[in-house]
LOMARVEX-619177 format. One record per residue (C-alpha): residue number from 1; x negated, y negated, z negated; residue in one letter. Coordinates in pm, whole numbers. Example, Ala and Ser with C-alpha at 12.3 -4.5 7.8 and 13.67 -1.06 7.14 Angstrom:
<nodes>
+-----+--------+--------+--------+--------+
! num !   east !  north !     up ! residu !
+-----+--------+--------+--------+--------+
!   1 !  -1230 !    450 !   -780 !      a !
!   2 !  -1367 !    106 !   -714 !      s !
+-----+--------+--------+--------+--------+
</nodes>
This chain:
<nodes>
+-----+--------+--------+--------+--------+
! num !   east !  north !     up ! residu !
+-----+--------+--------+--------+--------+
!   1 !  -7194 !   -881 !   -312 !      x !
!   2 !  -7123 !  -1189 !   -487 !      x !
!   3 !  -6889 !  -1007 !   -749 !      x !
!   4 !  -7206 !   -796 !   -829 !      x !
!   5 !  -7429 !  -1085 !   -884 !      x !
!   6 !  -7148 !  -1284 !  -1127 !      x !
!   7 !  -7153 !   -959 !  -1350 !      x !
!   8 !  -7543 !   -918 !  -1371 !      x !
!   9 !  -7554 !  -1310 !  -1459 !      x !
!  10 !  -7318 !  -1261 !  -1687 !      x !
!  11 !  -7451 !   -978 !  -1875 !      x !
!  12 !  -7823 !  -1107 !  -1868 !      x !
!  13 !  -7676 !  -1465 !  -2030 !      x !
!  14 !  -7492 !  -1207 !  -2278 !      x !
!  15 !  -7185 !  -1281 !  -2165 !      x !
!  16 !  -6990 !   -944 !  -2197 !      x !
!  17 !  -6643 !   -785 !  -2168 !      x !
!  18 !  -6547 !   -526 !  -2389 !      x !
!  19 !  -6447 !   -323 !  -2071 !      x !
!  20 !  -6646 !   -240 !  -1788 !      x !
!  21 !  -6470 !    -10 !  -1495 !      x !
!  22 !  -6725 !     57 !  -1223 !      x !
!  23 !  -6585 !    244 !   -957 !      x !
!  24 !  -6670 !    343 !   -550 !      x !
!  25 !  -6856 !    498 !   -371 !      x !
!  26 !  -7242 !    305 !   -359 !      x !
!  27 !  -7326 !    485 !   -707 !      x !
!  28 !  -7645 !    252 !   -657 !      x !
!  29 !  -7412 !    -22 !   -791 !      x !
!  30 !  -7238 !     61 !  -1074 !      x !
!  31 !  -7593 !    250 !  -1183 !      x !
!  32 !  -7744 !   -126 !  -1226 !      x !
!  33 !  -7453 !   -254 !  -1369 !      x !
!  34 !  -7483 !      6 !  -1600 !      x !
!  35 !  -7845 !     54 !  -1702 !      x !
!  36 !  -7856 !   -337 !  -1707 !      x !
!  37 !  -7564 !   -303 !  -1989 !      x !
!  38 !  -7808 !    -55 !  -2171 !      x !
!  39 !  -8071 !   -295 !  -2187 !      x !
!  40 !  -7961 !   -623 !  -2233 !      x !
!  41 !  -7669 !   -576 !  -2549 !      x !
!  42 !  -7900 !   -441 !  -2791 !      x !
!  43 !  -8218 !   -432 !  -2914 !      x !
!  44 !  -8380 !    -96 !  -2912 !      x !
!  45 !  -8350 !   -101 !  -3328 !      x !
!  46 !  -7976 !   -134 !  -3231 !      x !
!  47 !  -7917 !    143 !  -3027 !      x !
!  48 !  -7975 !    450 !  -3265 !      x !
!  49 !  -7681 !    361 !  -3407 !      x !
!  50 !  -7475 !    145 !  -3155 !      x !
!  51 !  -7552 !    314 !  -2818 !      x !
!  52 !  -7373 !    620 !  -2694 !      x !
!  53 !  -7378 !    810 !  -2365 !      x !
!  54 !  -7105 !   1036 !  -2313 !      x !
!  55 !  -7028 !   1232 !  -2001 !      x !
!  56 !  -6628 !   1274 !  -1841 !      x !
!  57 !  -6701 !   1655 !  -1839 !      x !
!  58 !  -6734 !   1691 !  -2171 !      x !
!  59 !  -6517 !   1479 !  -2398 !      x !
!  60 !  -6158 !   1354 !  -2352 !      x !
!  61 !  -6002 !    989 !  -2345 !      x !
!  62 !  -5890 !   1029 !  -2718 !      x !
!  63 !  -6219 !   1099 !  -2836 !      x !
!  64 !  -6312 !    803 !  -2578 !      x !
!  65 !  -6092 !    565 !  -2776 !      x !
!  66 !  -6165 !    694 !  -3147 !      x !
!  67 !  -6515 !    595 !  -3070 !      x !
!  68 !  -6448 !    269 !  -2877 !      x !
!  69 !  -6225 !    163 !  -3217 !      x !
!  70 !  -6534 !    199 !  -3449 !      x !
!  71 !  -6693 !   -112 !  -3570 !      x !
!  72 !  -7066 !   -162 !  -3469 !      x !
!  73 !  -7334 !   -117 !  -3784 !      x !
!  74 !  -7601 !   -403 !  -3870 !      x !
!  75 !  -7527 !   -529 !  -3515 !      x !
!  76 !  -7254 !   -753 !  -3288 !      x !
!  77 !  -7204 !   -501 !  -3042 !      x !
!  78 !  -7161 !   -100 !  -2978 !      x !
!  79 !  -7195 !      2 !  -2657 !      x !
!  80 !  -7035 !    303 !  -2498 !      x !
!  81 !  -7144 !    425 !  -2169 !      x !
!  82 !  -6902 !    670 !  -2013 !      x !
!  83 !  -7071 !    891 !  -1696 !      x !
!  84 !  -6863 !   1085 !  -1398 !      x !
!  85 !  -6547 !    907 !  -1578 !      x !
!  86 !  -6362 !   1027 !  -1250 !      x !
!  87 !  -6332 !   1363 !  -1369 !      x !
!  88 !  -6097 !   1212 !  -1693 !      x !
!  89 !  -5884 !   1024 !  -1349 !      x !
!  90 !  -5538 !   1228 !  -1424 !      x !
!  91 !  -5591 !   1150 !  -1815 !      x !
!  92 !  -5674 !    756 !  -1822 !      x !
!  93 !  -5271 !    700 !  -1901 !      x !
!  94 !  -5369 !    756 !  -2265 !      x !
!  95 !  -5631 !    430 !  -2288 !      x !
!  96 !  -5320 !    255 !  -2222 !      x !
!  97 !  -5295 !    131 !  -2551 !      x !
!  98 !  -5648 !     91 !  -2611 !      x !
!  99 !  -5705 !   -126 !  -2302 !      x !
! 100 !  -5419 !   -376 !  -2384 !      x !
! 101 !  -5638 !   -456 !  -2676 !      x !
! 102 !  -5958 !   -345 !  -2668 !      x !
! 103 !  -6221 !   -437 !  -2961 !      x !
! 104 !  -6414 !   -715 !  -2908 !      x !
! 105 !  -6745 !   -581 !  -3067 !      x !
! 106 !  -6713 !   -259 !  -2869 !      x !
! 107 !  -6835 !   -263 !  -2468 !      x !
! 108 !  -6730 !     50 !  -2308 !      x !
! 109 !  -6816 !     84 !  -1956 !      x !
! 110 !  -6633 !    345 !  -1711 !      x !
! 111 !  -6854 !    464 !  -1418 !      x !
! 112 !  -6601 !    630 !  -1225 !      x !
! 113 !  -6795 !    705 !   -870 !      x !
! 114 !  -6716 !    850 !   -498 !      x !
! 115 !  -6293 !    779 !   -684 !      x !
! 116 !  -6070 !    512 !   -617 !      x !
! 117 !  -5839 !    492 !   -895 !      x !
! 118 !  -5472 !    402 !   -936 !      x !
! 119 !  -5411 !     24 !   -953 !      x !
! 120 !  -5060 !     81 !   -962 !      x !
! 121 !  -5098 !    240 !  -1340 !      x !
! 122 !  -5058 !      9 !  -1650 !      x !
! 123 !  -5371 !    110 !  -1785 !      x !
! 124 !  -5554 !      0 !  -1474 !      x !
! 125 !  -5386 !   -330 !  -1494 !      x !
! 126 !  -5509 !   -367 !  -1869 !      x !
! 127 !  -5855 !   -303 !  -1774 !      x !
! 128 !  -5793 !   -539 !  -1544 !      x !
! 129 !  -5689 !   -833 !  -1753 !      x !
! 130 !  -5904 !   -781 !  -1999 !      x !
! 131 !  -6227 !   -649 !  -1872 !      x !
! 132 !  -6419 !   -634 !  -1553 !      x !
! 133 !  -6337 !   -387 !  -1248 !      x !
! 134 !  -6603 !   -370 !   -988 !      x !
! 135 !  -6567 !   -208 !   -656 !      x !
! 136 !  -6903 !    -71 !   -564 !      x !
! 137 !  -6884 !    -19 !   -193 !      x !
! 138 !  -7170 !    142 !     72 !      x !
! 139 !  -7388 !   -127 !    259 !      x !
! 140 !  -7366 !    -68 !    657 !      x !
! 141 !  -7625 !     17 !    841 !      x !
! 142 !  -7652 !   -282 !    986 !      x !
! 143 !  -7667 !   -483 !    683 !      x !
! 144 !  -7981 !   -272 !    525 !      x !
! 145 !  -8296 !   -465 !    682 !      x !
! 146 !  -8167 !   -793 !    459 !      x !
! 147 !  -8116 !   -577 !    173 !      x !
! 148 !  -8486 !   -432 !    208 !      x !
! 149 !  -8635 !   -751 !    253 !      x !
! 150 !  -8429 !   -902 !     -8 !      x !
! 151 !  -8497 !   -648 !   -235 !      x !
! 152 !  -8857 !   -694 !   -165 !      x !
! 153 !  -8838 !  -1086 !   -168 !      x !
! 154 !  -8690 !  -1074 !   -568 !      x !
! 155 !  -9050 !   -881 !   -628 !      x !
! 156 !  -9292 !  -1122 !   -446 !      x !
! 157 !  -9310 !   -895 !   -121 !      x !
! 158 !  -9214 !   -935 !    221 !      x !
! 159 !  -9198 !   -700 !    484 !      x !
! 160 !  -9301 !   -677 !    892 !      x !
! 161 !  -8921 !   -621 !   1039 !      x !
! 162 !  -9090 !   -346 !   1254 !      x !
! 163 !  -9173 !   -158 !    918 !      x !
! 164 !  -8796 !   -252 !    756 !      x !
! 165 !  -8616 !    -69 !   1098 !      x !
! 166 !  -8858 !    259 !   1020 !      x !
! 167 !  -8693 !    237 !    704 !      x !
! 168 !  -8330 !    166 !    783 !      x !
! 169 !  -8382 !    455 !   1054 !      x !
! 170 !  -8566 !    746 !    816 !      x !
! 171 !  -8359 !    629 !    526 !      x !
! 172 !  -8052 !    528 !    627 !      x !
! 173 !  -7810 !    326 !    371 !      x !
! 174 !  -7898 !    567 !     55 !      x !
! 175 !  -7968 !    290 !   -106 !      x !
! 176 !  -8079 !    463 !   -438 !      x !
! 177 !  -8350 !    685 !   -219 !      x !
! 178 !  -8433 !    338 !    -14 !      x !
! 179 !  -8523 !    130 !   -379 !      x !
! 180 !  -8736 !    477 !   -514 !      x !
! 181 !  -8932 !    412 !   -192 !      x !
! 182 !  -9005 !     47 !   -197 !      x !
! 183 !  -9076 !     97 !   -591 !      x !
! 184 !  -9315 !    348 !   -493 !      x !
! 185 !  -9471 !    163 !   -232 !      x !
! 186 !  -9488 !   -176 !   -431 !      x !
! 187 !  -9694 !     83 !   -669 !      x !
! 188 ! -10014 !    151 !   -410 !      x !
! 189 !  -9925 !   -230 !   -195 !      x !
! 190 ! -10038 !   -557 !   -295 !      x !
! 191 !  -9815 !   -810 !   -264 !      x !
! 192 ! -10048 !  -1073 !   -104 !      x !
! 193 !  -9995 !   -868 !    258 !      x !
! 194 !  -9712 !   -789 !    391 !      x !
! 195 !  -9579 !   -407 !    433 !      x !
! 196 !  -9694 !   -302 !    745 !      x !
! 197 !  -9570 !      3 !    993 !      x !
! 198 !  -9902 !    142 !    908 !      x !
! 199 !  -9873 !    112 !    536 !      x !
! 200 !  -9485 !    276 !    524 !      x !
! 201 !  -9670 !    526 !    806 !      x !
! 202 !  -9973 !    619 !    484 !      x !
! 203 !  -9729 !    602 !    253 !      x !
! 204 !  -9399 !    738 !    331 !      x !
! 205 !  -9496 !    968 !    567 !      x !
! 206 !  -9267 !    783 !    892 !      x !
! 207 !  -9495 !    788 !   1189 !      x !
! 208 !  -9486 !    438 !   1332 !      x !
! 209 !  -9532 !    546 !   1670 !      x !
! 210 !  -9340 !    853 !   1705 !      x !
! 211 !  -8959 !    767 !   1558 !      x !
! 212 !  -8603 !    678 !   1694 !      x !
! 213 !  -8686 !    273 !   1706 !      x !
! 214 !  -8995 !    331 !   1933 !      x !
! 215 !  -8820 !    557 !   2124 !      x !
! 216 !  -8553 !    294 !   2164 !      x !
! 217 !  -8813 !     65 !   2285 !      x !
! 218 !  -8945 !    274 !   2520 !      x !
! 219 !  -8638 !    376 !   2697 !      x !
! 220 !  -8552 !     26 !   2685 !      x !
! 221 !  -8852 !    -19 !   2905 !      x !
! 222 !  -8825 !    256 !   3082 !      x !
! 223 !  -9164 !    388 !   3014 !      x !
! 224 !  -9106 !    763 !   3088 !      x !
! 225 !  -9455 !    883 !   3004 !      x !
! 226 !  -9374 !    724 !   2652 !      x !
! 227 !  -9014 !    828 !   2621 !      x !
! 228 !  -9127 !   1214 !   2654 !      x !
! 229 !  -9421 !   1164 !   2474 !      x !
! 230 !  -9197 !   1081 !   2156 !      x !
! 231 !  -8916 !   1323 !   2249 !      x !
! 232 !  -9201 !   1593 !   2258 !      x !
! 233 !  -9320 !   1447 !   1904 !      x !
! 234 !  -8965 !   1506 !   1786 !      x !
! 235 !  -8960 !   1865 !   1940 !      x !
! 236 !  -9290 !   1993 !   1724 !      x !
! 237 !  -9140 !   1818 !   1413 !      x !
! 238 !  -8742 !   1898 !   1402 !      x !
! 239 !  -8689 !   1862 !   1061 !      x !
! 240 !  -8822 !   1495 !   1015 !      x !
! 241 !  -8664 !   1394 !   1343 !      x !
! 242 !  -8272 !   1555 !   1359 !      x !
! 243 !  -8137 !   1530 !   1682 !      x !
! 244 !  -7760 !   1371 !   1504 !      x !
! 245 !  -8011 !   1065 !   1422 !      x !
! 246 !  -8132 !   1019 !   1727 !      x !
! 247 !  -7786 !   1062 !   1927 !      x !
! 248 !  -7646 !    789 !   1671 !      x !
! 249 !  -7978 !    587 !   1688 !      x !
! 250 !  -7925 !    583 !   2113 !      x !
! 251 !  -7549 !    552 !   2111 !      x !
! 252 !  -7573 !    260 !   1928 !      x !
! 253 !  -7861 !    112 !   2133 !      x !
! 254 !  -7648 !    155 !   2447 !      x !
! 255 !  -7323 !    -24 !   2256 !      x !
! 256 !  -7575 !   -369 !   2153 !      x !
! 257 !  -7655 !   -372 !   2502 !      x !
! 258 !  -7303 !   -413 !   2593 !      x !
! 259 !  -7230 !   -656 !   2394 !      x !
! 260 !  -7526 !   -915 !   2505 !      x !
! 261 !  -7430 !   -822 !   2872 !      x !
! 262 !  -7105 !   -918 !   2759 !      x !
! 263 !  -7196 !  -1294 !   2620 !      x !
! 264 !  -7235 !  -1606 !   2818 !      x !
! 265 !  -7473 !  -1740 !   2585 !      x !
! 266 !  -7772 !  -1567 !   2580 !      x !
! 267 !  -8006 !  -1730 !   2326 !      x !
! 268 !  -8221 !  -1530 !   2107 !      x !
! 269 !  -7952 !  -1664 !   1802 !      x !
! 270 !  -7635 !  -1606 !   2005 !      x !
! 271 !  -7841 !  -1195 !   2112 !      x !
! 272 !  -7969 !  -1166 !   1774 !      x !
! 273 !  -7572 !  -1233 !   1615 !      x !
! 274 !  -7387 !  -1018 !   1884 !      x !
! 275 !  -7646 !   -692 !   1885 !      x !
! 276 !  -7629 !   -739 !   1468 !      x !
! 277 !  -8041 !   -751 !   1479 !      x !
! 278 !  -8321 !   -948 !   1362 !      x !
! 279 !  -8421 !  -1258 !   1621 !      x !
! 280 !  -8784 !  -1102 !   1579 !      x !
! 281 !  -8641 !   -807 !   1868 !      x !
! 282 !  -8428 !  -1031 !   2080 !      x !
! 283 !  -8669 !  -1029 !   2390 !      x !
! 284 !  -8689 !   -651 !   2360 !      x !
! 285 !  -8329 !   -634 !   2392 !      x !
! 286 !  -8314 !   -865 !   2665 !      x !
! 287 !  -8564 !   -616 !   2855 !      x !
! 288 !  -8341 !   -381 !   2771 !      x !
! 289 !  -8052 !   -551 !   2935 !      x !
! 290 !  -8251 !   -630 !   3265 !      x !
! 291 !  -8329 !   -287 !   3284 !      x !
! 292 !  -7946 !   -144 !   3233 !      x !
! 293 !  -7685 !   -324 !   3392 !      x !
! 294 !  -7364 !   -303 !   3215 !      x !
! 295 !  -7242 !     25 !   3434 !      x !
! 296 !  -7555 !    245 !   3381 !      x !
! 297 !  -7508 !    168 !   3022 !      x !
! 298 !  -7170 !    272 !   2989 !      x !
! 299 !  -7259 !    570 !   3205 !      x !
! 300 !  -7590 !    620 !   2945 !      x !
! 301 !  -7328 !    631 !   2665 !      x !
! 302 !  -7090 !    870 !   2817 !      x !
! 303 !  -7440 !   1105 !   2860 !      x !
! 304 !  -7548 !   1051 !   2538 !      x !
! 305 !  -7164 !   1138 !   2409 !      x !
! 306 !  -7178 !   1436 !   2603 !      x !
! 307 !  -7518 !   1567 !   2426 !      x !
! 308 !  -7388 !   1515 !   2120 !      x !
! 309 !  -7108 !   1769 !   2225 !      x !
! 310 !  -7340 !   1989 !   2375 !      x !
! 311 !  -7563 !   2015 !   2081 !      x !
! 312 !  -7252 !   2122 !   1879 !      x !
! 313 !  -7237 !   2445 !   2105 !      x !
! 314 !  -6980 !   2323 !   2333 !      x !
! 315 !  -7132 !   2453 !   2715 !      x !
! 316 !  -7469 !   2482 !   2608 !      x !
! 317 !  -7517 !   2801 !   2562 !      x !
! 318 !  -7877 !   2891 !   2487 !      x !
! 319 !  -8031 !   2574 !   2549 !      x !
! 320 !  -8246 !   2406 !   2234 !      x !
! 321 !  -8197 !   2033 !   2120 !      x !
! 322 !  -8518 !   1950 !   2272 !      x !
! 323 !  -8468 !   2017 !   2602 !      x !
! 324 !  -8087 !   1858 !   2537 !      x !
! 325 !  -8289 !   1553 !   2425 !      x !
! 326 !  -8479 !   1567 !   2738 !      x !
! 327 !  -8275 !   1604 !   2967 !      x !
! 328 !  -8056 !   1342 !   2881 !      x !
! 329 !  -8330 !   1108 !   2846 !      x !
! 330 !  -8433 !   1183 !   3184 !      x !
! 331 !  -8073 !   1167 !   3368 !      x !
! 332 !  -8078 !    805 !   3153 !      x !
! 333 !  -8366 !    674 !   3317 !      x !
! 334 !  -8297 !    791 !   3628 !      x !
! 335 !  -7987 !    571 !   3719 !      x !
+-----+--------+--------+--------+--------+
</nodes>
């Protein structure tokens, strides 16, 4: 992400390029890029007059360019903000000319999302040279608990790593519905206290006892009366608890514990690297491990690959995604 933060230093020390092609598929991204643009060229005197928004739908690349080549009034800059540019992809050819030269007083910025355009095309390679091409790409899954406590760290919060994986687990890596939720919470939270399970719990609506990471834990354990407590949590509330999650959420719980039976060196750095977690659940996956040798997990993954099948329709006729859930969970813990 260092590309990213070059171009919002850049653009908050007003140091622009007359063309800005954002492009991928994190719209999250380009979005900041792009709102950041709106705010920091002109003052909000300058923008009656200086500021357009104009949507890919709706106009074409000519009318683009005829507006790009107009000279700013009473101010350095216009600015020209161009939205779901992907839909003018087949058409960019005719910026050609325009991008080989672009006007210095005009910034027009291209968000061209979920579209990977054609680098092989002239015009490309003018925006190129000239202007700034950012490719906004997804975070992983793994990657979200730093970006949620980094996130929160830029505002003066932190952030119990319990209450990030509820998070990263009801959330996933949408990371434009993650940052409405930590605004939202930052709203009703101080930020002398950390964010606790129990405030994401009040506030978000994530039960911090009943979800995929304490069911993890559990199993991990092997406390049965916990494990079907949970699954029988999920069962009564479907719709906040899909069973796709949870198959993905147990899959990969079965692959980390793999990969520390796997190392040599087991400590809590060298656990913490391989699983791809936070050192602050190390010693839960290292329960984990004494309680699964390396064959019953590999066995627990070819179970949980076969519910996953199963809950498709394939030879399960009849039989709910609860009771898949369960009995999985049950042949699991019984190795």
């Amino acid at each position: 992400m260092s590309d990213l933060q070059n171009i919002l230093s850049d653009i908050k020390s007003k140091k622009f390029a007359p063309i800005y092609f954002l492009h991928g598929d994190e719209p999250y991204f380009i979005d900041q890029i792009s709102n950041l643009i709106q705010e920091e060229v002109l003052t909000e005197a300058e923008r009656g007059f200086n500021q357009m928004v104009l949507y890919g739908k709706d106009v074409t690349v000519d009318e683009i360019v005829e507006n790009a080549k107009r000279f700013p009034m009473m101010a350095q800059y216009q600015v020209i903000i161009v939205k779901e540019a992907q839909h003018l992809a087949a058409k960019l050819s005719a910026m050609e000319q325009y991008a080989a030269a672009p006007l210095e007083s005009t910034i027009l910025v291209l968000n061209f999302k979920y579209k990977k355009p054609d680098g092989r095309k002239k015009v490309f390679k003018h925006i190129k040279k000239n202007g700034v091409v950012f490719d906004s790409k997804p975070i992983y899954d793994n990657k979200m608990p730093a970006w949620i406590t980094n996130y929160l760290k830029v505002k003066k919060y932190s952030i119990d790593p319990k209450a990030v994986q509820m998070l990263v687990e009801f959330l996933g890596n949408d990371l434009g519905r993650v940052s409405n939720e930590l605004e939202k919470l930052m709203i009703v939270h101080k930020p002398e206290s950390p964010i606790t399970p129990q405030v994401i719990e009040d506030n978000i609506g994530i039960s911090k006892d009943y979800n995929n990471f304490e069911l993890r834990k559990a199993l991990g354990m092997r406390d049965v009366v916990k494990v079907h407590r949970i699954i029988n949590y999920f069962a009564d509330n479907p719709k906040e608890n899909p069973l796709v999650l949870t198959t993905a959420q147990m899959h990969n719980f079965f692959v980390q514990l793999l990969k520390v039976h796997a190392l040599k060196d087991r400590s809590p750095r060298s656990v913490a690297k391989a699983a791809g977690i936070n050192p602050f659940f190390v010693q839960e996956l290292l329960t984990a491990v004494r309680n699964y040798p390396m064959k019953y997990c590999s066995r627990a993954i070819k179970l949980i690959r076969e519910m996953d099948v199963k809950s498709k329709g394939v030879d399960a006729i009849n039989i709910s995604q609860a009771d898949l859930l369960k009995e999985t969970m049950v042949k699991i813990m019984a190795t």
